[in-house]
C-alpha positions in Angstrom: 111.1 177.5 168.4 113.3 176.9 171.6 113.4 173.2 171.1 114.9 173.3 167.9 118.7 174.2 169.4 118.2 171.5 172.0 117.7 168.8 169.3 120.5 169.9 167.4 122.6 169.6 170.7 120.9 166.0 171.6 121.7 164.6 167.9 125.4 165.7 168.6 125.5 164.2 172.5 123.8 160.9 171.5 126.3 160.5 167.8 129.5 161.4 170.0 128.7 158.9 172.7 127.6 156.3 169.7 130.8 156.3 167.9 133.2 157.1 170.8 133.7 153.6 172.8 136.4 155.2 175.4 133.0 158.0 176.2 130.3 155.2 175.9 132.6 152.8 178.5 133.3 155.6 180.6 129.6 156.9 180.9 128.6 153.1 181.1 130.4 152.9 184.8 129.1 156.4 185.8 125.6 155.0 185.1 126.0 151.4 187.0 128.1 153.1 190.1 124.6 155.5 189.8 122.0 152.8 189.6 120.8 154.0 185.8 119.9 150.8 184.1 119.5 152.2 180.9 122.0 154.5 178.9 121.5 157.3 175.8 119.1 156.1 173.0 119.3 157.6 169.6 116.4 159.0 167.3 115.1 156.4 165.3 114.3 156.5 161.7 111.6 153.7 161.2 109.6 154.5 165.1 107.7 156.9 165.7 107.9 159.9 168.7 111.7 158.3 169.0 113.0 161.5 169.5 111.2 162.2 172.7 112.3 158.9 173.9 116.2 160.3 173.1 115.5 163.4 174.8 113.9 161.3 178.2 117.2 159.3 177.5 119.1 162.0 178.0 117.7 163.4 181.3 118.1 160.0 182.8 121.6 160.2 182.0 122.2 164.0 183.3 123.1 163.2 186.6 126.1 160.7 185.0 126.8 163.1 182.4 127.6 165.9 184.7 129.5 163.4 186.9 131.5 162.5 184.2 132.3 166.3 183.5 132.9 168.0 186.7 135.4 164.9 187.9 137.0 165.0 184.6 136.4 161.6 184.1 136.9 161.9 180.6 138.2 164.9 178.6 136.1 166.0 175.4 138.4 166.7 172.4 138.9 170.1 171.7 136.4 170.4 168.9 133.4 168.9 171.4 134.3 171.3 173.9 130.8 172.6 173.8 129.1 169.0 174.6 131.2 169.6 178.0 129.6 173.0 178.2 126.0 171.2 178.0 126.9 169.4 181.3 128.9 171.4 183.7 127.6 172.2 186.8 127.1 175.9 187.0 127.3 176.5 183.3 124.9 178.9 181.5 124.4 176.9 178.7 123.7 173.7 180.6 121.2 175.3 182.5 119.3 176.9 179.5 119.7 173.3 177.9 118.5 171.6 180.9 115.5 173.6 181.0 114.8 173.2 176.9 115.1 169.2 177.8 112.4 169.8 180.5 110.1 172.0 178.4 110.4 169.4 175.9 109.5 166.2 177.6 106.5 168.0 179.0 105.4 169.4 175.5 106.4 166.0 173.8 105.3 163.5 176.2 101.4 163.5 175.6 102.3 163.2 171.9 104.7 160.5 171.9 102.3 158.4 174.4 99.0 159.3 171.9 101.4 157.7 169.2 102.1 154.6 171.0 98.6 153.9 171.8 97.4 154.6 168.8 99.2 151.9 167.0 97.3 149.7 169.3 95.9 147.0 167.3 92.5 147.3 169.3 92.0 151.3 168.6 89.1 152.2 167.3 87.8 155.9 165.5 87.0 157.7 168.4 90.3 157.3 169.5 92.3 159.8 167.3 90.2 162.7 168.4 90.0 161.6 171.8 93.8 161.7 172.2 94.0 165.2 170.6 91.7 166.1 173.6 93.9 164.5 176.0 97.3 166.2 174.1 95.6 169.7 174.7 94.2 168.8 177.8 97.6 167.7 179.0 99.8 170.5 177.5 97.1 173.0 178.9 98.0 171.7 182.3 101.5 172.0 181.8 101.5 175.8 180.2 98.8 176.7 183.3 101.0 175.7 186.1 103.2 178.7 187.1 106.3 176.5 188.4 107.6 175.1 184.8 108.3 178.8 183.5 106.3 179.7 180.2 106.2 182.8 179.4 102.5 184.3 178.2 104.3 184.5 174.4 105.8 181.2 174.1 102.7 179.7 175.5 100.8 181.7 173.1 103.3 180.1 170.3 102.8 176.7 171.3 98.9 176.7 171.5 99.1 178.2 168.0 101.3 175.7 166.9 99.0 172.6 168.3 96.0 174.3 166.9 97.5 174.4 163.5 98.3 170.2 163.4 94.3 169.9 165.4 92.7 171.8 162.2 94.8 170.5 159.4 93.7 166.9 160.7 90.6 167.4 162.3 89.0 170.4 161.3 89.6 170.3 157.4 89.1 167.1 156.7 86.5 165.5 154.3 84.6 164.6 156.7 83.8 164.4 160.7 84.3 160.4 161.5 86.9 161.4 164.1 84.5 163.6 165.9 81.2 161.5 165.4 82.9 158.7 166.9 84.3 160.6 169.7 80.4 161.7 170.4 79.3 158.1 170.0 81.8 157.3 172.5 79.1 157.2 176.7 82.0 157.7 178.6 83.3 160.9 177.3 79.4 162.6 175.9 78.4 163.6 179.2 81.3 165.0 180.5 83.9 166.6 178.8 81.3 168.1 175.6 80.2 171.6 175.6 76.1 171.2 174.8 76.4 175.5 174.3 78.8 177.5 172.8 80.9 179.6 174.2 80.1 182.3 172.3 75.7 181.8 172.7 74.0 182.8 175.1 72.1 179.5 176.1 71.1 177.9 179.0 73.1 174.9 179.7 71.4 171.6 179.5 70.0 169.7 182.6 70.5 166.1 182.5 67.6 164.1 184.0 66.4 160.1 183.9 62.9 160.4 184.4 61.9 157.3 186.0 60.7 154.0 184.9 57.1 155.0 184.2 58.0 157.6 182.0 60.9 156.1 180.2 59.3 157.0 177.0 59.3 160.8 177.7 62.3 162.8 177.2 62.9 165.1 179.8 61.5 168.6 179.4 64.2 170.1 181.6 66.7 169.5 178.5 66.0 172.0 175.4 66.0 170.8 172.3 67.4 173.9 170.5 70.0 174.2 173.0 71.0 170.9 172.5 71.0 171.0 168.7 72.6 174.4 169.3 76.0 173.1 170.1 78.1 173.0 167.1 80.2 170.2 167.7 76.9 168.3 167.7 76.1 169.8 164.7 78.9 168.6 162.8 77.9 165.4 164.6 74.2 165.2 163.3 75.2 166.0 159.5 77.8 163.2 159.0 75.6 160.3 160.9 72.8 161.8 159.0 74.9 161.0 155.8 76.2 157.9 156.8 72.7 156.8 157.6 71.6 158.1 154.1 73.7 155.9 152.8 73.7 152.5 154.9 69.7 153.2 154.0 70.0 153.0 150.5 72.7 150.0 150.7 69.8 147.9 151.4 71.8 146.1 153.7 71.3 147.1 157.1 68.7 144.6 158.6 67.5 147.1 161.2 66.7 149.7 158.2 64.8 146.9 156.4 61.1 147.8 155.9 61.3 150.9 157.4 60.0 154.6 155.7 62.6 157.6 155.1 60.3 159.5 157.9 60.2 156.9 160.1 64.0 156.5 160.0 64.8 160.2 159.7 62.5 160.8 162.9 63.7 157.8 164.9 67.3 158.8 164.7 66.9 162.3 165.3 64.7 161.3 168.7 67.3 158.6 169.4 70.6 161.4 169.4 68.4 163.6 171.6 68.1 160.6 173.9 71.3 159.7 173.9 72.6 163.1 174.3 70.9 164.0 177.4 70.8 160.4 179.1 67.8 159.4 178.8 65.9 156.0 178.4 67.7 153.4 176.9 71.2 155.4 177.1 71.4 156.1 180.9 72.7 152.4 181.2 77.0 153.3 181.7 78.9 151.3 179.6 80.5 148.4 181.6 84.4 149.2 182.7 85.9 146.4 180.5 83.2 146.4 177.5 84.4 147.7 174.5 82.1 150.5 172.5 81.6 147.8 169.6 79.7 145.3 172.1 77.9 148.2 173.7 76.3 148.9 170.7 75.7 146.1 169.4 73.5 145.5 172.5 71.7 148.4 171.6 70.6 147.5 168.4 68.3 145.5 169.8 66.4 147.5 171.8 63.4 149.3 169.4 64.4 152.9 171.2 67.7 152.9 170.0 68.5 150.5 167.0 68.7 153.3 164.6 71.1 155.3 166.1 73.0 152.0 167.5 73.1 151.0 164.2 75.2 153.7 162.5 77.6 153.0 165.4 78.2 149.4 165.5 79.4 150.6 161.3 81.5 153.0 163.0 83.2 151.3 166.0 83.5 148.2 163.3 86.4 150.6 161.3 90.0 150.0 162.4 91.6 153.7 161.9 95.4 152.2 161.4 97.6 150.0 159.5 99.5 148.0 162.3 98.7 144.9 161.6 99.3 144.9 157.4 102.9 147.4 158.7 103.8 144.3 160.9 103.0 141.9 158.5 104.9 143.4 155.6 107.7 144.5 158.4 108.1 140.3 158.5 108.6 140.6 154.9 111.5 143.5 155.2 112.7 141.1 157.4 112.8 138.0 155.3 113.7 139.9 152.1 117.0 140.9 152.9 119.8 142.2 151.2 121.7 138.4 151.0 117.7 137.2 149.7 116.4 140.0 147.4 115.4 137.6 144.5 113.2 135.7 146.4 109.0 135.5 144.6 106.1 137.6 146.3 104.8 134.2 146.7 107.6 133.0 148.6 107.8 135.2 151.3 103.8 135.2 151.7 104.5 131.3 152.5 107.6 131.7 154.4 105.3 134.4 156.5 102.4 132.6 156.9 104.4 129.8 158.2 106.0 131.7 160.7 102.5 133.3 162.5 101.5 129.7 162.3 104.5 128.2 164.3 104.2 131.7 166.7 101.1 131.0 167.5 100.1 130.3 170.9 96.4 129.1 171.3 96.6 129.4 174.9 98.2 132.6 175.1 95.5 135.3 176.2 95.7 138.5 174.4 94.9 141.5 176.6 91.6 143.2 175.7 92.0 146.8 176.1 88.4 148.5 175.2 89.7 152.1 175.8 93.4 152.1 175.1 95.2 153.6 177.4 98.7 154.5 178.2 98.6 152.7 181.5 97.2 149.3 179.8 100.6 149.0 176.9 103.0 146.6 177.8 105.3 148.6 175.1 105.7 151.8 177.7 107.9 154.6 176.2 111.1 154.2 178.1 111.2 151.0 176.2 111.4 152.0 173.0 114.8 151.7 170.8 115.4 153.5 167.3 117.0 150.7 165.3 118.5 153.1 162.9 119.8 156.6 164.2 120.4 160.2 163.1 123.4 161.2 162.9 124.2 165.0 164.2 125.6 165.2 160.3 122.7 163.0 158.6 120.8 165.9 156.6 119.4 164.3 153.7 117.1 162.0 156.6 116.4 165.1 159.2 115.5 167.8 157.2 112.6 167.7 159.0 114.6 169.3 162.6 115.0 172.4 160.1 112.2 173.6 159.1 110.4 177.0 159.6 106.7 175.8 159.4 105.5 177.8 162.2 108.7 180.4 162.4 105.8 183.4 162.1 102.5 181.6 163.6 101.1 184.4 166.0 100.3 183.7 169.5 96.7 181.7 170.3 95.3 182.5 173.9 93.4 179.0 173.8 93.3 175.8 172.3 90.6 175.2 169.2 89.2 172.1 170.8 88.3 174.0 174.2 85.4 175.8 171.7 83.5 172.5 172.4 85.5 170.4 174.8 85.6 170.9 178.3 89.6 170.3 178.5 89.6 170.5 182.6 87.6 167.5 183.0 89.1 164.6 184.7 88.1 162.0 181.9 90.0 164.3 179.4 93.5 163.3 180.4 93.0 160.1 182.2 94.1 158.0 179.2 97.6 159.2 179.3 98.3 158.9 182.5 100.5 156.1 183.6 98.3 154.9 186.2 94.9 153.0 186.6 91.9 154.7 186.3 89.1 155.4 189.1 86.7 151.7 188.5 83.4 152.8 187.1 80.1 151.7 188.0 78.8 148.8 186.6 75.7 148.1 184.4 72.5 146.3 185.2 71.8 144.3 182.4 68.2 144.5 181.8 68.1 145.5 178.3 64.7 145.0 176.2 65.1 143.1 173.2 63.2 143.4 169.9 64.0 145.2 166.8 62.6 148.4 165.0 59.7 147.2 162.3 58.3 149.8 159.6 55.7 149.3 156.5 57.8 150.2 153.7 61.4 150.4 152.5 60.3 153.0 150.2 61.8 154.4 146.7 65.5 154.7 146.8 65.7 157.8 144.7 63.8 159.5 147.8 64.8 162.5 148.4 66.3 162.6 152.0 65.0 166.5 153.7 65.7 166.4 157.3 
C-alpha cells in the first residue's frame, strides 16, 4: 500500500534524529525560533495507534525540517543523503512523501482516536461498533472529498482493506453483542440505522408518537414486516432473543420471575417494535449526560418495557476492555523491576494496594463521560509518547510494517457497514470530532413505575419457538 514506504522513511527520520544529538540540538532551535512546542516522537512498542502519533509528529516538524535543509543548517552524512531528499523544498520525493504523510493522518486518525477512547475505563459494548461506524463514516468523508487526491483505485483498495478488519471483528464473530448493543443504544436507533435494505424493495418506516390517549397502540403507519425486514435488526432480534433464553432459565432475573415463556416471548418482541419505531415508553430521549446503564435501568420499571430493558441493563452492565486489570498489573511491571525480580506475588499485591490507597483522592471528582468521546479525553493524541521505540533497523519487533496481508485485496466501491448504517448522518461521526457536540433535548421525567407480573415461571426444559 502507499503508506508502507512512508513508514519506512518516518522510522529512519525519527532513529536518525534520536541518536544524533548535533541533529536533535540543531532541529530543537529551528522548532523554538518557529514556535513548535513539541519535537519528533517515535513509534512506541507498549501504546497503541503510536505510529500515527509519529507520523502527526512529523508534520508538525516539516516546516523546521525543511528549514533546517534548504539553509544548510546541518549537513546529513553522506549515507542519509536521502532523509535530506525527504525535506527539500522542491524535491520530488518530498513532495510524494509529504502527500503519503497527509493521506496517512487522514486514513489513521479516526483509528488512532477510536483506540484512545476505547480504553476509556467508562466504555461500554455499544461502543466498539459504534466507533467502527464513525472510522468508516470518517474515512468515507475523506475519500469523497475531491481536494485530498484519491484516485477511484486506491480508494477502492482502502475500503476493501477496512471492510476486511469490520468483518473479521464484527461480522464473524460468535456472536452479535457488538451490534445488539449498538441498537440498544436511543441516540443512534433512530438515526443513523437503515429499517430496509438496500437491496428490498420496502417502504421505509414512518416514525409516529401517537398521543397520550393512545400510548398503548403502536402506530399503524410503521409496518411490522418492514421493520423486522431490516437485517441488521435481525441479527439484533436472534441474539437478545438468546440472551433472554438464557437470563430466563437462570432464574435470576427478578423481572422474568413468575412470568410464562409466551408472555415473555410476546412482551419482548412488542417491546423491540416499540422501541424501534418510538413509541410509548421509548419516545422519552435519553438525557445529554445519562449514561445508557441508568437509562435502562429506569426502564425496567415501567410494565411496557421491563422485558426488553432488562436484557439491556445485562448488556450495558459488561465492561468490553481490560484497562483497569492492564493498569493495575502495568503497577506491577513497574514495581517488579529488573534490580527487584525476586520479590513474592503477594508482595507486590500489597505494595500495590498500598499505593492506590495513598493515591487516592476522595475529593477528587472523576469525569463521567456516558458517551465517550474524543472531545471529552483529557489524554488527546498529540499527547501521547512511545516509551520504547522502533528502530529503522529493529525487525524482530516490526515485522508487522512488512507484511503483505492485503497486497492482492480487490477494490470495494462501499463500505460493508453502509448495508445497514446510514454513514452520512451527523450522529455517525460526531464522537471523533474534537469539539463539543450540539446539546440535546432534555427528558421529562414522568416515567410510570411498576413491574411486569405473570402466573407462572413455567418448566425450564420449555422449548423456546419464537
Amino acid at each position: 500500500m502507499l503508506g508502507i514506504q512512508m513508514i519506512h522513511n518516518l522510522r529512519a527520520v525519527t532513529a536518525f534524529f534520536r541518536r544524533s544529538s548535533q541533529a536533535s540540538e540543531k532541529l530543537e532551535a529551528v522548532r523554538q525560533k518557529m514556535g513548535i512546542s513539541r519535537g519528533l516522537e517515535g513509534i512506541g512498542k507498549t501504546r497503541f495507534a503510536t505510529i500515527c502519533t509519529a507520523v502527526i509528529s512529523l508534520q508538525r516538524c516539516f516546516v523546521a525540517l525543511r528549514e533546517l535543509v534548504d539553509k544548510n543548517l546541518y549537513k546529513f552524512p553522506p549515507k542519509k543523503a536521502l532523509l535530506a531528499n525527504l525535506f527539500k523544498s522542491g524535491s520530488v520525493v518530498g513532495l510524494t512523501f509529504g502527500i503519503n504523510v497527509n493521506w496517512f493522518i487522514q486514513l489513521g486518525g479516526p483509528i488512532a482516536k477510536s483506540i484512545i477512547c476505547l480504553e476509556s475505563t467508562q466504555s461500554n459494548p455499544a461502543d466498539p461498533y459504534k466507533y467502527w461506524v464513525a472510522i468508516c463514516g470518517s474515512i468515507k468523508q475523506t475519500l469523497d472529498k475531491p481536494k485530498n487526491g484519491f484516485t477511484s483505485h486506491n480508494a477502492g483498495l482502502i475500503r476493501a482493506v477496512v471492510n476486511a478488519h469490520f468483518c473479521e471483528q464484527l461480522q464473524e464473530g460468535p456472536t452479535d453483542c457488538y451490534l445488539a448493543a449498538f441498537a440498544l443504544e436511543p441516540r443512534y436507533i433512530h438515526s443513523v440505522f437503515l429499517h430496509s435494505h438496500p437491496s428490498m424493495n420496502l417502504l421505509a418506516i414512518t416514525l409516529k408518537v401517537p398521543p397520550l390517549m393512545a400510548q398503548q397502540q403502536v402506530s399503524k403507519t410503521s409496518p411490522k414486516g418492514s421493520i423486522m425486514q431490516s437485517p441488521a435488526l435481525q441479527r439484533v432480534l436472534k441474539y437478545l432473543k438468546h440472551v433472554l433464553e438464557m437470563e430466563w432459565r437462570s432464574k435470576h432475573n427478578p423481572i422474568l420471575k413468575g412470568m410464562s415463556v409466551q408472555d415473555i416471548q410476546s412482551s419482548f418482541l412488542r417491546q423491540f417494535e416499540r422501541y424501534v419505531t418510538g413509541v410509548y415508553p421509548f419516545e422519552v430521549p435519553i438525557e445529554e449526560r445519562e449514561s445508557l446503564l441508568v437509562y435502562w435501568h429506569n426502564l425496567t420499571l415501567n410494565k411496557d418495557s421491563a422485558v426488553l430493558a432488562c436484557i439491556a441493563e445485562k448488556l450495558f452492565s459488561i465492561k468490553p476492555n481490560s484497562m483497569p486489570e492492564e493498569r493495575t498489573m502495568s503497577v506491577f511491571t513497574r514495581m517488579n523491576s529488573a534490580v527487584h525480580n525476586h520479590q513474592q506475588v503477594c508482595a507486590l499485591v500489597d505494595m500495590t494496594q498500598i499505593r492506590q490507597w495513598h493515591t487516592y483522592d476522595p475529593e477528587h471528582q472523576v469525569h463521567e463521560y456516558p458517551t465517550v468521546s474524543f472531545y471529552d479525553l483529557d489524554s488527546l493524541l498529540n499527547d501521547i509518547d512511545g516509551d520504547e521505540e522502533l528502530d529503522e533497523d529493529d525487525t524482530g519487533t516490526s515485522s508487522w510494517l512488512n507484511e503483505n496481508k492485503h497486497a492482492q485485496a480487490i477494490p470495494d466501491i462501499c463500505f460493508e457497514v453502509e448495508q445497514d448504517i446510514n454513514l452520512e448522518a451527523a450522529i455517525a461521526t460526531q464522537v471523533l470530532e474534537e469539539r463539543g457536540p450540539v446539546p440535546e433535548k432534555t427528558l421529562d421525567e414522568n416515567m410510570d413505575t411498576g413491574v411486569v407480573e405473570g402466573e407462572g415461571e413455567g418448566d425450564n426444559d420449555y422449548t423456546w419457538n419464537w
